[in-house]
C-alpha positions in Angstrom: -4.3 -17.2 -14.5 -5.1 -15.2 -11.1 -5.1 -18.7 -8.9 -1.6 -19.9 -10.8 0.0 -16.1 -10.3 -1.0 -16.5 -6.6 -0.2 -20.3 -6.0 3.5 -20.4 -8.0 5.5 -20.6 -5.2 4.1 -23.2 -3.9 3.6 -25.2 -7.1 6.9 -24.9 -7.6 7.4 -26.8 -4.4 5.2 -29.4 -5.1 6.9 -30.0 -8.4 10.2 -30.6 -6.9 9.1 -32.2 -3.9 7.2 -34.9 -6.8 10.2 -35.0 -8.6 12.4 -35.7 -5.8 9.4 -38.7 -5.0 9.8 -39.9 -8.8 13.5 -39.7 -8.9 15.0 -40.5 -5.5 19.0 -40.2 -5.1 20.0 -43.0 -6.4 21.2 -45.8 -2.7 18.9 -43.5 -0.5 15.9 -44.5 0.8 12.6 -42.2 1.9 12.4 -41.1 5.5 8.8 -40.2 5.2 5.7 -41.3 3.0 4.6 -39.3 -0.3 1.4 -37.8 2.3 4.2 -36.4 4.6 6.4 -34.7 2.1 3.5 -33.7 0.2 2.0 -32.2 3.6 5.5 -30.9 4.8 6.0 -29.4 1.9 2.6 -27.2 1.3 2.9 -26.0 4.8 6.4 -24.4 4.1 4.9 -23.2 0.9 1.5 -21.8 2.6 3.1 -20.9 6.1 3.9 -16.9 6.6 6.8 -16.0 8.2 6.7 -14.2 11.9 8.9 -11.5 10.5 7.9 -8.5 9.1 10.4 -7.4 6.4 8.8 -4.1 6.2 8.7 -3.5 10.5 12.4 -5.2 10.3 13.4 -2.7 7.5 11.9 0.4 9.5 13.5 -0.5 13.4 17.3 -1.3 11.8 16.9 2.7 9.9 15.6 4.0 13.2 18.2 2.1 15.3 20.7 4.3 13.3 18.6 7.1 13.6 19.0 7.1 16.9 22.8 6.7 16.9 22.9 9.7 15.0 21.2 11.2 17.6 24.1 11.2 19.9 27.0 11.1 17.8 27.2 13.5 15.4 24.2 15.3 16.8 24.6 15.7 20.1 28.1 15.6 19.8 27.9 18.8 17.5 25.5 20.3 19.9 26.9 19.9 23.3 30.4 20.7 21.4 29.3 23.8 20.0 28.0 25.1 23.2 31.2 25.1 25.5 34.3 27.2 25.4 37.2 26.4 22.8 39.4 24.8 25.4 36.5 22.3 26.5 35.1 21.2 23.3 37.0 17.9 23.3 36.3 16.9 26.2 32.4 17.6 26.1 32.0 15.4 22.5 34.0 12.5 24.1 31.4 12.5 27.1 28.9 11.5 24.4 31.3 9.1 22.3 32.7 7.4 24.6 29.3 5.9 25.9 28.7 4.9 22.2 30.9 2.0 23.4 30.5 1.7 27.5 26.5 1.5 27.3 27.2 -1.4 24.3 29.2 -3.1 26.0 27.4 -2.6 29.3 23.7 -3.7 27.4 25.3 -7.1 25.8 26.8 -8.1 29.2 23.9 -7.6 32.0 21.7 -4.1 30.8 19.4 -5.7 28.1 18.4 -8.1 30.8 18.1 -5.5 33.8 16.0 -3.7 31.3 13.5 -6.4 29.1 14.1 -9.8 31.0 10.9 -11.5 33.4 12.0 -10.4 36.8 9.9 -8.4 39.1 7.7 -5.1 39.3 11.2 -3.6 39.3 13.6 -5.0 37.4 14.3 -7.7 35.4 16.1 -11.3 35.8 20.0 -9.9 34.7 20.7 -14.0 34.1 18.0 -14.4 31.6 19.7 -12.6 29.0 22.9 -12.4 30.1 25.9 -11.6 27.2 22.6 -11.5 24.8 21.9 -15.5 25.5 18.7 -16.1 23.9 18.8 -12.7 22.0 18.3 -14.2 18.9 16.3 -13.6 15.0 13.1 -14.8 16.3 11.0 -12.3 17.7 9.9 -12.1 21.1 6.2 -11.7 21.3 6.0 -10.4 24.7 7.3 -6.7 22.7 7.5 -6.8 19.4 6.4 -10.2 17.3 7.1 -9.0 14.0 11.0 -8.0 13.9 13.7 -10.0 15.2 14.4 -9.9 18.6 17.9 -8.7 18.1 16.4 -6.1 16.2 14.4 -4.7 19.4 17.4 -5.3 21.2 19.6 -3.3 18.9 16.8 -0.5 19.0 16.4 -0.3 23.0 20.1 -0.1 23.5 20.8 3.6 21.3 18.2 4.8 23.9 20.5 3.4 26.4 23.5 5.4 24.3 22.0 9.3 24.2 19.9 8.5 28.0 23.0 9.3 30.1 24.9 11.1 27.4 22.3 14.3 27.7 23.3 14.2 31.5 27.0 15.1 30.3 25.6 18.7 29.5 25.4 19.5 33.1 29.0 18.4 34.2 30.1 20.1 31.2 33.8 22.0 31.4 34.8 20.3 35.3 34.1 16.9 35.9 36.8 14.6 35.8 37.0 12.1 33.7 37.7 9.2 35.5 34.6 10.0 37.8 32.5 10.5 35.0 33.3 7.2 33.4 32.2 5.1 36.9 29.4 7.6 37.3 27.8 6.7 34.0 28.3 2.6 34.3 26.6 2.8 38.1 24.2 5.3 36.4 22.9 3.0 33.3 22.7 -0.2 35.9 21.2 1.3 39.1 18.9 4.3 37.7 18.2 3.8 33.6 17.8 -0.2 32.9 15.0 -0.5 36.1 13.0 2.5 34.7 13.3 0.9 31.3 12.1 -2.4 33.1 9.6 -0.2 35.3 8.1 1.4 32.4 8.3 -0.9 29.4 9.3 -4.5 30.7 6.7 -7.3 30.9 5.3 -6.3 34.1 6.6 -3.4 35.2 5.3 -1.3 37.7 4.3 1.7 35.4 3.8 -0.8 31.8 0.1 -0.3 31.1 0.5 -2.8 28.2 1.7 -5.3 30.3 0.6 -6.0 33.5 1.7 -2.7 35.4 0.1 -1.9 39.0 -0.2 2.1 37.9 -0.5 2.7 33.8 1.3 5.2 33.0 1.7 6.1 28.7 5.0 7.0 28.1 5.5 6.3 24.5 9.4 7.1 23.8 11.0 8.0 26.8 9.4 10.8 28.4 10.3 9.3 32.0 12.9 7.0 31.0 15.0 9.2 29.4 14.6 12.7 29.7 13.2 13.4 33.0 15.3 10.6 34.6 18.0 12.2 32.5 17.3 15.7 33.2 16.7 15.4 36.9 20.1 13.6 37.4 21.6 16.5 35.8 20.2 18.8 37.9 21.6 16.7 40.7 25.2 17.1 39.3 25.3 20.2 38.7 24.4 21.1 42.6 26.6 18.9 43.7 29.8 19.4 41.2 29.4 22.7 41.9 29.3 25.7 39.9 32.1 26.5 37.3 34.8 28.6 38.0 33.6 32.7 37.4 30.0 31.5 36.7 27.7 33.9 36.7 30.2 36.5 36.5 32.4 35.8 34.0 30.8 35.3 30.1 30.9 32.0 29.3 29.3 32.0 25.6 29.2 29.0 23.3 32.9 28.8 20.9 31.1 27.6 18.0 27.0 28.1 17.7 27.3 27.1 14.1 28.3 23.3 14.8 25.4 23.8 18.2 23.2 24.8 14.8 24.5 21.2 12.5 23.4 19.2 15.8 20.0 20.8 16.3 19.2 19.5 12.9 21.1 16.1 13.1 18.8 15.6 16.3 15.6 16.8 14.6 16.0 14.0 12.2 17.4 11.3 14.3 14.1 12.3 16.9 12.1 10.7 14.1 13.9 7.2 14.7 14.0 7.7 18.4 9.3 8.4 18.3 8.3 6.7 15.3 10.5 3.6 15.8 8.9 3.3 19.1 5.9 2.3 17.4 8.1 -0.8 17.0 6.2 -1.1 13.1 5.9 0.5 9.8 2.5 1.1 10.1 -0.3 3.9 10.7 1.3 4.3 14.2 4.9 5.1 12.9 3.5 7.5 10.7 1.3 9.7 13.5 4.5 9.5 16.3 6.1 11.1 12.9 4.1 13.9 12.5 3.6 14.5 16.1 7.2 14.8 16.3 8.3 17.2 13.6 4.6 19.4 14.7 5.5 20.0 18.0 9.1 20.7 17.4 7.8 23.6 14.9 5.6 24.7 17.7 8.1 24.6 20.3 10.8 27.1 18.3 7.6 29.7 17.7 7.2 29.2 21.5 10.8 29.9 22.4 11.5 32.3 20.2 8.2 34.5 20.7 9.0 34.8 23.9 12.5 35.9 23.5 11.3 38.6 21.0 8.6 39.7 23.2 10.5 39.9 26.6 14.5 40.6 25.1 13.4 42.1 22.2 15.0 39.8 19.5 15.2 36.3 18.7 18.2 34.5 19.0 19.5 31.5 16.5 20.7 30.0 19.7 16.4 30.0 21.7 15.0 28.8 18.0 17.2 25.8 17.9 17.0 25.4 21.8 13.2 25.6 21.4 13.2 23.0 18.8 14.9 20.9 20.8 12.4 21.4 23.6 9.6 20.6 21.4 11.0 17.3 20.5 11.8 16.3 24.5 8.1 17.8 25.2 6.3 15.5 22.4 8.8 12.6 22.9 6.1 10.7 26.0 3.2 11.8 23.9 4.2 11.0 20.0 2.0 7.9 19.9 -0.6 8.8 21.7 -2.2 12.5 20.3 -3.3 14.0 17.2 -1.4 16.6 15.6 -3.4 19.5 16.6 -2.2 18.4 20.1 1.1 17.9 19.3 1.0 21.3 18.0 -0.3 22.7 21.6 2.1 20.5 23.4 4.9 22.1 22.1 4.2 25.6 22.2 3.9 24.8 26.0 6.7 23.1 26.2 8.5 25.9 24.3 7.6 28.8 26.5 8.2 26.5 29.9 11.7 25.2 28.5 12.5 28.7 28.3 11.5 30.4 31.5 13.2 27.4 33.2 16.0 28.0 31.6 15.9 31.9 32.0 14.0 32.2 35.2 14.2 29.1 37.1 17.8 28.9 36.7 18.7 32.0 37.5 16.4 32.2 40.8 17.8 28.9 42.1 21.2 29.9 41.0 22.4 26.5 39.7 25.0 25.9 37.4 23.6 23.0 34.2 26.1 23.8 32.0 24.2 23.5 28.7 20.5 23.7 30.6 20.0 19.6 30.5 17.1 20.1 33.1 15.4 23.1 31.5 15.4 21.4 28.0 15.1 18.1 28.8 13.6 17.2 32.2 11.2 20.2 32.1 10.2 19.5 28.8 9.1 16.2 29.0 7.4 16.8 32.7 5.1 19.1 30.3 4.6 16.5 27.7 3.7 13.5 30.3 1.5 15.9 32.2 -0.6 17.2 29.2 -0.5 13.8 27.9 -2.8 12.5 30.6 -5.8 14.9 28.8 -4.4 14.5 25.4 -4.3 10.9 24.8 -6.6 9.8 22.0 -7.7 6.4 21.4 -8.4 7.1 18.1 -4.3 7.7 17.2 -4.2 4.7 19.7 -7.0 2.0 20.0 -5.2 0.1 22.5 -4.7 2.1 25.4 -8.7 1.8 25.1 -8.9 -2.0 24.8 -5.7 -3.4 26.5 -5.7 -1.9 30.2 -7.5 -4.4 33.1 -8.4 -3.7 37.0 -10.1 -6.5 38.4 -10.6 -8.2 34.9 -13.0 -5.3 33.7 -11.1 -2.7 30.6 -10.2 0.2 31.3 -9.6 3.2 29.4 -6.9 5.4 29.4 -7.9 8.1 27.1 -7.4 11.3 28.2 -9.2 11.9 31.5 -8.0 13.1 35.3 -8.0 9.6 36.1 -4.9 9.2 33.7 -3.5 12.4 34.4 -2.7 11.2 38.1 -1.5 8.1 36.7 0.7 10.7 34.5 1.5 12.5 38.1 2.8 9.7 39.9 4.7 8.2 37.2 6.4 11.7 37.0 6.8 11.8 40.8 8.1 8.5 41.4 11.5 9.4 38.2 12.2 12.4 40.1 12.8 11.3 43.2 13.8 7.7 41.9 16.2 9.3 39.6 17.2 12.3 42.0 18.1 10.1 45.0 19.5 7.5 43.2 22.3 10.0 41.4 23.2 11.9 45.0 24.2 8.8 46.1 26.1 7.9 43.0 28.0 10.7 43.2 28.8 10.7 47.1 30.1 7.3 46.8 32.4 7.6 44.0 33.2 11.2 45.6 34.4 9.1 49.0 37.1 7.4 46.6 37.7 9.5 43.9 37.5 13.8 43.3 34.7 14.6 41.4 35.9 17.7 39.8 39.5 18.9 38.2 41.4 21.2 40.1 41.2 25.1 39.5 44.3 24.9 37.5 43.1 21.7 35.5 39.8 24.0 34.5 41.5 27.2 34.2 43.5 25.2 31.5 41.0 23.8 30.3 39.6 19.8 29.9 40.6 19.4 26.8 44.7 19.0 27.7 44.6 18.1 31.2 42.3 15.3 30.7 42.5 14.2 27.4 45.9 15.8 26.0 44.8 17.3 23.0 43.7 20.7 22.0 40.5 20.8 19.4 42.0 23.7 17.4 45.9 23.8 16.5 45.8 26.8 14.6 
């Protein structure tokens, strides 16, 4: 009974393949002998399919998991941070990428980012408008979900990468210059890191052929410190807002800052896990590392806002946690959770003395602390990482890594921490460069900022025509 449980399927086959043999259409004649079908027809019947159901099932949920991330969560939290009369403006900097990266990715980005080019960047022809993008998988990332699938995952990162840059030109950038800023920004600066770090080949890909192997598991380089740094750059060069530091400038709404904290504490677990590109053991450790170290993280912020101010606010706990997640982010699928654990308590206490101590000495204006949180975060979490890294979470940074056809490990060692180091290096002053020269050039064509009466009034009416409260 066990072998005709297990074999049904394909007895069913047989049997209608034999009657189809025994009772041909009546004027038709057989293209093929009874062997063929017979043989045809127990290889479709025996023959597993490439896709994973389960993998498939697990990447679409964390594709959406991710677009949660930005929109309502980081919408909600940038929102919630501004004044009232900029709280409009702020969430559209976030949704209107929801459709300019899209578009952006199915034209040229996906192929910048993932197609066989060089060290560098990728061939933007080979996929170009998505040709060749289709529901077979490509083995060269992930051979058990539809390649669209990967596609669809890789381009939310693409969404939220430049959208957590928005937080620094928060409340005075106009509009029009932060729409060409953001295309240049995704083409010139986020899809060759994506290429550099995760493409076939890329310079920093330890998986896949990369000159210096560097383990960034989510987007620790890619996306938050590429992201953070080029928000510092903004902010120094937009200039600081008017009154700041003089006049208050406290968030209109902390409880909607408070609904995003937790919409991105969710979504984070699309954004890690999903980068195991599977629904297997992997998934399930980038999971726990992610919710341990954002736990960490808020005891990390917030002790040290007790200790040194003498309470804790709401506003450092959720800050923290959001620390924690761009701290374990690099790291997720690479450490065990006691790790995670120590990763983001660091990354707590250092997100918050850069955003209390750092900013403050270097007197720079990051609206709603982009580099503190993010870029500083995930400096800590690629550094540490370099020690932390476990081949026992994952085997195949053991087994996979070659110099001069010998394996090399890159468990955690100094070795891989320099590796860690120059990876770091190279997105700072990749991403840093790139984004002063961004700016200058669309500043040579086009103001940068609103004028003082356009921000006195605030960004919400003079650049979008609405007020967020009618009341």
């Amino acid at each position: 009974m066990k072998f005709i449980h297990r074999r049904w399927p394909a007895l069913c086959l047989l049997t209608l393949g034999l009657g189809t043999l025994i009772f041909p259409t009546p004027g038709a004649e057989p293209a093929l002998s009874i062997e063929q079908r017979l043989a045809h027809l127990e290889s479709a019947a025996t023959s597993p399919s490439l896709i994973d159901t389960g993998d498939n099932a697990w990447l679409l949920a964390s594709t959406a998991l991710v677009l949660m991330m930005t929109a309502p969560g980081l919408i909600l939290f940038y929102g919630g941070l501004v004044r009232r009369k900029n709280v409009l403006a702020t969430m559209m900097h976030s949704l209107i990428l929801m459709a300019v990266a899209s578009v952006l990715w199915v034209v040229v980005g996906y192929s910048l980012a993932f197609g066989e080019g060089n060290a560098f960047f990728g061939n933007p022809m080979q996929y170009f408008m998505l040709n060749g993008v289709g529901l077979e998988p490509n083995g060269d990332y992930a051979g058990t979900i539809p390649h669209q699938t990967f596609m669809l995952f890789q381009m939310m990162f693409a969404i939220i990468t430049p959208a957590l840059i928005s937080g620094a030109v928060a409340e005075r950038m106009k509009f029009k210059a932060y729409l060409l800023f953001m295309i240049l920004w995704i083409l010139l600066v986020y899809c060759p890191l994506v290429h550099m770090v995760w493409g076939k080949g890329g310079f920093f890909n330890w998986a896949s052929g990369g000159r210096v192997p560097v383990m960034d598991f989510a987007g620790g380089m890619v996306v938050h410190i590429s992201s953070g740094v080029a928000a510092l750059v903004c902010a120094i060069v937009l200039g600081k807002r008017m009154g700041y530091p003089h006049e208050p400038m406290v968030p209109h709404n902390v409880v909607l800052s408070l609904i995003g904290t937790g919409l991105l504490w969710v979504g984070w677990f699309g954004f890690n896990a999903g980068s195991a590109l599977g629904a297997g053991g992997l998934a399930t450790s980038a999971f726990a590392a992610t919710h341990f170290s954002a736990a960490a993280a808020a005891l990390g912020w917030a002790g040290m806002e007790w200790l040194l101010k003498g309470k804790p606010s709401v506003l450092g706990a959720a800050s923290g946690m959001v620390g924690g997640l761009a701290t374990i982010t690099p790291a997720s699928g690479f450490v065990t959770i006691p790790a995670a654990l120590m990763i983001g308590f660091v990354g707590g206490v250092v997100c918050y003395f850069a955003v209390t101590k750092l900013k403050h000495a270097l007197q720079y204006d990051d609206s709603l602390d982009v580099f503190g949180v993010h870029g500083m975060g995930s400096t800590v979490g690629m550094l540490l990482l370099g020690f932390l890294a476990s081949d026992q979470i994952n085997p195949a940074i053991a087994t996979t890594y070659e110099v001069g056809g010998t394996i090399v490990s890159l468990a955690g060692s100094l070795g891989q921490f320099v590796n860690q180091i120059q990876g770091v290096a190279f997105t700072v002053a990749f991403s840093g460069v790139m984004t002063w020269v961004l700016l200058f050039g669309i500043k040579a064509v086009m103001p940068l900022r609103v004028s003082d009466e356009e921000e006195d009034s605030g960004l919400d009416l003079t650049q979008h025509g609405e007020s967020a409260y009618n009341d």
